[in-house]
N, CA, C and O atoms as a printed pandas DataFrame, in Angstrom:
     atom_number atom_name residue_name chain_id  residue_number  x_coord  y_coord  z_coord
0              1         N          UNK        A               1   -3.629  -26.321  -10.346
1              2        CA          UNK        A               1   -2.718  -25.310   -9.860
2              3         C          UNK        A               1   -3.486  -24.405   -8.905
3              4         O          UNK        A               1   -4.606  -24.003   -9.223
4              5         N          UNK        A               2   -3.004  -24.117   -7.909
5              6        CA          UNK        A               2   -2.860  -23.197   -6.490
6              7         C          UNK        A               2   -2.577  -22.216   -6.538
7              8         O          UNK        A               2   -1.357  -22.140   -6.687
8              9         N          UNK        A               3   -3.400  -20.597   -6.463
9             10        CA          UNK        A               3   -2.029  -19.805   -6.051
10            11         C          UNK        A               3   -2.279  -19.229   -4.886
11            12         O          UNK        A               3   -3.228  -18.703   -4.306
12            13         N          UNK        A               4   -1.060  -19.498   -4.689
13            14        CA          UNK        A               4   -1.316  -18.978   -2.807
14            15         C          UNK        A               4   -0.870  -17.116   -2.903
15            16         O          UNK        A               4   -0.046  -16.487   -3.566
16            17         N          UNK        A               5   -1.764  -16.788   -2.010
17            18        CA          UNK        A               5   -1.723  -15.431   -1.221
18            19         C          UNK        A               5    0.115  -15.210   -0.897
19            20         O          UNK        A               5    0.882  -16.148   -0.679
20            21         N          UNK        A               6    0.416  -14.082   -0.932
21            22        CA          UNK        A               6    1.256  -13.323   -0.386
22            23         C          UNK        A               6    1.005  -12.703    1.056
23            24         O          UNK        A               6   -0.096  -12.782    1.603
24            25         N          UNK        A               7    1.871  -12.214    1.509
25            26        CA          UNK        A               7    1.158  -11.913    3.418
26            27         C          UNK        A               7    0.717  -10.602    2.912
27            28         O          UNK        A               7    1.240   -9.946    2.012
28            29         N          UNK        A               8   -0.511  -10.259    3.749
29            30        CA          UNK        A               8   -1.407   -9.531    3.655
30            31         C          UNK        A               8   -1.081   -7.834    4.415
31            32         O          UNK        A               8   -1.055   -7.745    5.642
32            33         N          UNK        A               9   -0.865   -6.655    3.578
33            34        CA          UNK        A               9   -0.712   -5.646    4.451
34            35         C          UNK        A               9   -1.658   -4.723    4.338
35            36         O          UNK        A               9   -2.082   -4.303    3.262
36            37         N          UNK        A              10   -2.053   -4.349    5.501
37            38        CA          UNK        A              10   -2.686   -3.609    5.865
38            39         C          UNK        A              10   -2.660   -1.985    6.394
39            40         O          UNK        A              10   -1.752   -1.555    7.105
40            41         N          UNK        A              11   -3.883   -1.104    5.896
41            42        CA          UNK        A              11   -2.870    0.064    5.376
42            43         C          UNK        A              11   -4.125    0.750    6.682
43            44         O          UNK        A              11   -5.237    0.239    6.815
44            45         N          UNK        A              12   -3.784    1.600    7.276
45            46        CA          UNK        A              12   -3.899    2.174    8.742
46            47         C          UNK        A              12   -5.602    2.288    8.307
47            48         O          UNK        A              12   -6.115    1.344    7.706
48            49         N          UNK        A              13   -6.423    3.530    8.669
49            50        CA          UNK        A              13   -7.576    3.796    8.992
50            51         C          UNK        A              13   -7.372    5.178    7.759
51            52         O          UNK        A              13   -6.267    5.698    7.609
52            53         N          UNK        A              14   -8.538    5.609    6.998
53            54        CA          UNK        A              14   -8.567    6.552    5.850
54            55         C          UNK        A              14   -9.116    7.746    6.870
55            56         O          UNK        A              14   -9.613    7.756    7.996
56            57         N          UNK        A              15   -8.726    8.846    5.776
57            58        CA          UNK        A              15   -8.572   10.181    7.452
58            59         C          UNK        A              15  -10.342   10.313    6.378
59            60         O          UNK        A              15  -10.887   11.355    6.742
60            61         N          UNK        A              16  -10.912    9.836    5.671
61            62        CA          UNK        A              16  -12.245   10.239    5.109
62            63         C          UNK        A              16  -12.758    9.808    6.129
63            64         O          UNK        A              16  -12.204    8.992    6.867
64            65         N          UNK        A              17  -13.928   10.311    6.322
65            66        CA          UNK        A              17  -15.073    9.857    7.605
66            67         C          UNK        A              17  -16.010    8.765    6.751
67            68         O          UNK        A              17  -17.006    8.444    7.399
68            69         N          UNK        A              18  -15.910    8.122    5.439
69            70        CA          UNK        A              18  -16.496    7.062    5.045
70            71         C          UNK        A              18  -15.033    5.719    4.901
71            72         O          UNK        A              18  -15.312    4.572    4.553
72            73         N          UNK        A              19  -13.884    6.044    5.156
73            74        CA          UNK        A              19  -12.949    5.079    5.423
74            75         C          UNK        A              19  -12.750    4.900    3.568
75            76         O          UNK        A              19  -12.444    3.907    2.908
76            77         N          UNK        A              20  -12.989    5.943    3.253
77            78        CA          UNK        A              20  -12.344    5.659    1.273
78            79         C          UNK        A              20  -11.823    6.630    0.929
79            80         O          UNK        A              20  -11.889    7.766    1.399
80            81         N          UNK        A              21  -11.072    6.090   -0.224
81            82        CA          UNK        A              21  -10.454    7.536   -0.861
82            83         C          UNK        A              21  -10.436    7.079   -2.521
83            84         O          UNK        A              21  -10.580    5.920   -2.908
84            85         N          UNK        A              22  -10.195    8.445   -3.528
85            86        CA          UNK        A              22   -9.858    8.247   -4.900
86            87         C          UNK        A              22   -8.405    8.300   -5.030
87            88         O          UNK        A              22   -7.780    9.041   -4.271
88            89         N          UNK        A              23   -7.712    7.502   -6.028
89            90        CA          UNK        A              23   -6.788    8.378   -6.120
90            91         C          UNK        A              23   -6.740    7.558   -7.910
91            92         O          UNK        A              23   -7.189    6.511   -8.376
92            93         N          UNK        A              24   -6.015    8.616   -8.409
93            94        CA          UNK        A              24   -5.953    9.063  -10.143
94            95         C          UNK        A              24   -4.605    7.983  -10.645
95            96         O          UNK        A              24   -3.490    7.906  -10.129
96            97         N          UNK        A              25   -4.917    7.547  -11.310
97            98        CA          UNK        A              25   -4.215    6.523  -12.286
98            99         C          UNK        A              25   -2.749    7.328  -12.594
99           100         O          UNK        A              25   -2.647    8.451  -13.087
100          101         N          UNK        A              26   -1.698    6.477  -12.185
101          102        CA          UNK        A              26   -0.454    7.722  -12.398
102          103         C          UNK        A              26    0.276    8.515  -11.114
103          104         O          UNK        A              26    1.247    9.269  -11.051
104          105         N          UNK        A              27   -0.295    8.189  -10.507
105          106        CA          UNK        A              27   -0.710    9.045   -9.097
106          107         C          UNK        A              27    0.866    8.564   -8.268
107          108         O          UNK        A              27    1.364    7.574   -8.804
108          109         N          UNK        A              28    1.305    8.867   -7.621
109          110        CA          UNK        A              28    2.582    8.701   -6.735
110          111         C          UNK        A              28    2.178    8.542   -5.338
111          112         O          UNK        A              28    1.613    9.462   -4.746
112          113         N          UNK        A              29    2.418    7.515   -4.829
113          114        CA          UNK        A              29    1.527    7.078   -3.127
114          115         C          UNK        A              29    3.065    6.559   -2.207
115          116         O          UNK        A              29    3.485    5.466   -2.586
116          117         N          UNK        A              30    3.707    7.086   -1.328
117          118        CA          UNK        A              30    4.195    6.477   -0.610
118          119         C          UNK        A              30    4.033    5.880    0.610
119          120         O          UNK        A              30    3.614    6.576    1.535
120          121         N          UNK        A              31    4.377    4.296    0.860
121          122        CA          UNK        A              31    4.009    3.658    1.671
122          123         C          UNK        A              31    4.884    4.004    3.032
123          124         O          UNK        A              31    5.988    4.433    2.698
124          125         N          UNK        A              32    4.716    3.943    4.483
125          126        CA          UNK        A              32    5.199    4.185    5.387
126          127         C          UNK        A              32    4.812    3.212    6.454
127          128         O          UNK        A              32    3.659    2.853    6.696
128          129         N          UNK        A              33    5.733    2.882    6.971
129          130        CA          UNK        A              33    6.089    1.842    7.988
130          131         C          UNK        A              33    6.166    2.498    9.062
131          132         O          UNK        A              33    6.530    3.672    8.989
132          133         N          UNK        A              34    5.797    1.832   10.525
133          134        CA          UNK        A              34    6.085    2.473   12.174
134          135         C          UNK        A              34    4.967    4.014   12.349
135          136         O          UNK        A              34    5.045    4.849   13.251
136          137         N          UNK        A              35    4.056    4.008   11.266
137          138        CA          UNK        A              35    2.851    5.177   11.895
138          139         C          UNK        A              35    1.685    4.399   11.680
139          140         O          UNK        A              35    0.725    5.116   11.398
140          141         N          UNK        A              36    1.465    3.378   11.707
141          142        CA          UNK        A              36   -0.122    2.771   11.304
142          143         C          UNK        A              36   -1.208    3.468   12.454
143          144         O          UNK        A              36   -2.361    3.845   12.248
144          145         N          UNK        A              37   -0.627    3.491   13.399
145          146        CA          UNK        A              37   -1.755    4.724   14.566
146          147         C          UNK        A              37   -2.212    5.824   13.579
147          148         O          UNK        A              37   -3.367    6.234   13.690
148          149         N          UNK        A              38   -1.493    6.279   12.725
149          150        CA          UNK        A              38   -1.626    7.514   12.241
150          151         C          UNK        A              38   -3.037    7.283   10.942
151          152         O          UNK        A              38   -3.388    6.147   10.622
152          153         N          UNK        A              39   -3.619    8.406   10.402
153          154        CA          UNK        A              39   -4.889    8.103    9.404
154          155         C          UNK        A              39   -3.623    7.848    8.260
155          156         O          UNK        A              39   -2.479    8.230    8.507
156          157         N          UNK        A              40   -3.943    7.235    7.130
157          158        CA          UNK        A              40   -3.584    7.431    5.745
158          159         C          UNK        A              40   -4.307    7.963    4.638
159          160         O          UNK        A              40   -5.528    7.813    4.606
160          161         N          UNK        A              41   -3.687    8.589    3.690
161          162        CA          UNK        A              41   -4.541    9.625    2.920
162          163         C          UNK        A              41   -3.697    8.936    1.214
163          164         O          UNK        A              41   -2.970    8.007    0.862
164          165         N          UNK        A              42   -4.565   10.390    0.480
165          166        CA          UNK        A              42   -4.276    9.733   -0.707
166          167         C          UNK        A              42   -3.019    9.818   -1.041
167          168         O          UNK        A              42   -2.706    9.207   -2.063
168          169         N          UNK        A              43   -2.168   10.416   -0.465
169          170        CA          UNK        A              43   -0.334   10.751   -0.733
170          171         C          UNK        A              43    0.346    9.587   -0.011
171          172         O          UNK        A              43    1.117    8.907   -0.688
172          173         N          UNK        A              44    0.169    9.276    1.242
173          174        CA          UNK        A              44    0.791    8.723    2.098
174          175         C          UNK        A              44   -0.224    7.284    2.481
175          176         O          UNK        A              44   -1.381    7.500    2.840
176          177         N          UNK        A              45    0.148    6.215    2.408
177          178        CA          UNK        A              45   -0.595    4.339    2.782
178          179         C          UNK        A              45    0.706    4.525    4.237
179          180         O          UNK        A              45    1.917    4.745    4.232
180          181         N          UNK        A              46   -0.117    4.345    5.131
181          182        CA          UNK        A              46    0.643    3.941    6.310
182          183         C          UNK        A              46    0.334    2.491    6.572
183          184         O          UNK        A              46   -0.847    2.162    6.690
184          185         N          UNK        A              47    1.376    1.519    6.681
185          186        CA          UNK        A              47    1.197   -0.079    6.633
186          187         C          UNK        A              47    1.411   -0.386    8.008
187          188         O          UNK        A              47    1.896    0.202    8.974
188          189         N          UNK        A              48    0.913   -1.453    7.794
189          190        CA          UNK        A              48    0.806   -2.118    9.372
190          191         C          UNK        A              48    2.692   -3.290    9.247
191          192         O          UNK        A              48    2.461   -4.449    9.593
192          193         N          UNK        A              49    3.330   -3.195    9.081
193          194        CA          UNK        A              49    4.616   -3.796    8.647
194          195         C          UNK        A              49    6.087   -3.037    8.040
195          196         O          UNK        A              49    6.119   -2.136    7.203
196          197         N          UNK        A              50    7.296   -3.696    8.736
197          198        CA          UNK        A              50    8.440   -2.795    8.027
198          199         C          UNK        A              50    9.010   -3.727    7.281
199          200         O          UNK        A              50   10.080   -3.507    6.713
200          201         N          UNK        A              51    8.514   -4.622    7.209
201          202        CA          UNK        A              51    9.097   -5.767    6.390
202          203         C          UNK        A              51    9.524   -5.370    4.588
203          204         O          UNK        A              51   10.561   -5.605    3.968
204          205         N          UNK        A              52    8.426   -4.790    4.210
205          206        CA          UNK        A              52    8.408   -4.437    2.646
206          207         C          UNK        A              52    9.674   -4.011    2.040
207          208         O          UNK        A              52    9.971   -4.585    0.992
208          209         N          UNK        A              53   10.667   -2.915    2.589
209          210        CA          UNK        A              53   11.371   -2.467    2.386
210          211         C          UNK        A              53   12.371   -3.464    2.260
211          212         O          UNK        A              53   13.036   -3.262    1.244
212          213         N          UNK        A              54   12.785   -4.597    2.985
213          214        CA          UNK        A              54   13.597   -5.615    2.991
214          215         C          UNK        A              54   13.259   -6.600    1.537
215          216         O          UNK        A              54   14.235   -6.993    0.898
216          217         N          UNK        A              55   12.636   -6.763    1.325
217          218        CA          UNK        A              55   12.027   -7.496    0.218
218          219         C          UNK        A              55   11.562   -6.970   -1.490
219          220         O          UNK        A              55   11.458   -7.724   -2.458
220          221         N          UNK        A              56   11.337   -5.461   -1.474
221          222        CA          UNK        A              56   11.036   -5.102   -2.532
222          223         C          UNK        A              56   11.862   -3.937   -3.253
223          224         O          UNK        A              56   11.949   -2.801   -2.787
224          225         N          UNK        A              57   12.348   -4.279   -4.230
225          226        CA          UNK        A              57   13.151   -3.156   -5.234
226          227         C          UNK        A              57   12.253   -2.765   -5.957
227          228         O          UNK        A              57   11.169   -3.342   -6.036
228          229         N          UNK        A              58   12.651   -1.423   -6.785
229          230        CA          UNK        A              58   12.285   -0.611   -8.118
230          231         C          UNK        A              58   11.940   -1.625   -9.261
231          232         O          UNK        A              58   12.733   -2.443   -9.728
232          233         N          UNK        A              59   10.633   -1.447   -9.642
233          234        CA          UNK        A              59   10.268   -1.819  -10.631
234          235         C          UNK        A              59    9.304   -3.023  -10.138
235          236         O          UNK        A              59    8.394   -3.306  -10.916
236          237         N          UNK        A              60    9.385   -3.679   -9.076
237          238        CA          UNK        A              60    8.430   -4.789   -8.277
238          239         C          UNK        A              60    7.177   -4.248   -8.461
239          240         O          UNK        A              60    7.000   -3.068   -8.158
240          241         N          UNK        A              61    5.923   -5.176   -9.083
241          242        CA          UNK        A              61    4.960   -5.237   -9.122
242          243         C          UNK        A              61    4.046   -5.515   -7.687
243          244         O          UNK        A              61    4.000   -6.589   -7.086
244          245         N          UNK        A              62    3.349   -4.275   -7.316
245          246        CA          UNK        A              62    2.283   -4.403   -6.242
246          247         C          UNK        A              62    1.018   -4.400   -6.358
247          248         O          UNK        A              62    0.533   -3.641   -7.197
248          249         N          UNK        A              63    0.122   -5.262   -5.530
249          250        CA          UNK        A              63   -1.177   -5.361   -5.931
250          251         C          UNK        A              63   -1.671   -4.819   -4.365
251          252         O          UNK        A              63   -1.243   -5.087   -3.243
252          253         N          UNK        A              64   -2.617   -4.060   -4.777
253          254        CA          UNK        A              64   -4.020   -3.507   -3.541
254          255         C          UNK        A              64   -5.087   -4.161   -3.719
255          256         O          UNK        A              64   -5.398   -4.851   -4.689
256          257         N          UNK        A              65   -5.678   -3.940   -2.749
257          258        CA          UNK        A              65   -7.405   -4.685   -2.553
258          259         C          UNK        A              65   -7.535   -5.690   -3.669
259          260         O          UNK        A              65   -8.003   -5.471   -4.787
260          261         N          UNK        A              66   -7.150   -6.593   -3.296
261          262        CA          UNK        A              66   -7.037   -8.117   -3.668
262          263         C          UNK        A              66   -7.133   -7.918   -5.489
263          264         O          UNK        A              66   -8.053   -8.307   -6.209
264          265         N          UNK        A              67   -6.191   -7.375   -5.802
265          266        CA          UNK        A              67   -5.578   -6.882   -7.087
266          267         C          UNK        A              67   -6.738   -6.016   -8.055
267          268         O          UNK        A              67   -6.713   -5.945   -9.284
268          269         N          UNK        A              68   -7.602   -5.480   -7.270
269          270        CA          UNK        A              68   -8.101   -4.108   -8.114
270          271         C          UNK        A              68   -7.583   -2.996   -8.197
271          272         O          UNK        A              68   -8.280   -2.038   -8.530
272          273         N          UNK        A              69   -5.764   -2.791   -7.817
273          274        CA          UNK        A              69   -5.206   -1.967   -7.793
274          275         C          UNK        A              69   -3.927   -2.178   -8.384
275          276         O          UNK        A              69   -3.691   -3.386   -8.366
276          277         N          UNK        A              70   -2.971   -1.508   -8.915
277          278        CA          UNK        A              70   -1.700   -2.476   -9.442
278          279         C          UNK        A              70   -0.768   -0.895   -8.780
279          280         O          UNK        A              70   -1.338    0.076   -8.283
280          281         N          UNK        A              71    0.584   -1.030   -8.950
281          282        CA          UNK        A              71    1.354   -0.205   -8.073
282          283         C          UNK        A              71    3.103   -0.429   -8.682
283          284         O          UNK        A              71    3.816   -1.423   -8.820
284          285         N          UNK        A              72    3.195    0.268   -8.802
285          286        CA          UNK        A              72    4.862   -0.436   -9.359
286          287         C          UNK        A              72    5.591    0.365   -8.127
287          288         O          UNK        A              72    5.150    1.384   -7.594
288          289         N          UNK        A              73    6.829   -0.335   -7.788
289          290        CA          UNK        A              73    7.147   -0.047   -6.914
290          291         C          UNK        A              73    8.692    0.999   -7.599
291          292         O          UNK        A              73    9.593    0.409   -8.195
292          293         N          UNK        A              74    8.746    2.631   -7.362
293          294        CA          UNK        A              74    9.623    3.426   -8.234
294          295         C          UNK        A              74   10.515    3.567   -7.246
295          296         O          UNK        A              74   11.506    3.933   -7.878
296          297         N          UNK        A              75   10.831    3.524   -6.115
297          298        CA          UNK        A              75   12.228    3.793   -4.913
298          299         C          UNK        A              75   12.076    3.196   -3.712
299          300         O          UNK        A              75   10.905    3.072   -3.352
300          301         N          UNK        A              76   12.699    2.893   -3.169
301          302        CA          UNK        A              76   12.851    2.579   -1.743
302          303         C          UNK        A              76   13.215    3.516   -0.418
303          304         O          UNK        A              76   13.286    3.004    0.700
């Protein structure tokens, strides 16, 4: 058995001057589509795609950095 990748999104440039951030278990992050020019911080993931919104409801399981992150998805 195979498991193949999902398409890959990519979340803009971190406004930290080391390109990282923390953020706290519990934590509320909304993703945003059409600003990837823009930095992303620990409130706001600006994605490189508007696709997500078409595809994902409440309660959809999301994975970050090749699943060292988990994310439930609470609104659209």
């Amino acid at each position: 058995m195979v498991e193949l990748r999902g398409r890959e999104i990519r979340i803009s440039k971190i406004m930290d001057a080391n390109n990282q951030m923390k953020i706290r278990a519990g934590s509320i992050v909304n993703l945003i589509s059409g600003q990837y020019d823009q930095p992303s911080d620990a409130n706001n993931f600006r994605i490189n795609t508007s696709e997500m919104q078409k595809v994902l409801k409440p309660n959809d399981v999301i994975y970050f950095d090749d699943g060292k992150v988990i994310g439930i998805i609470i609104d659209i």
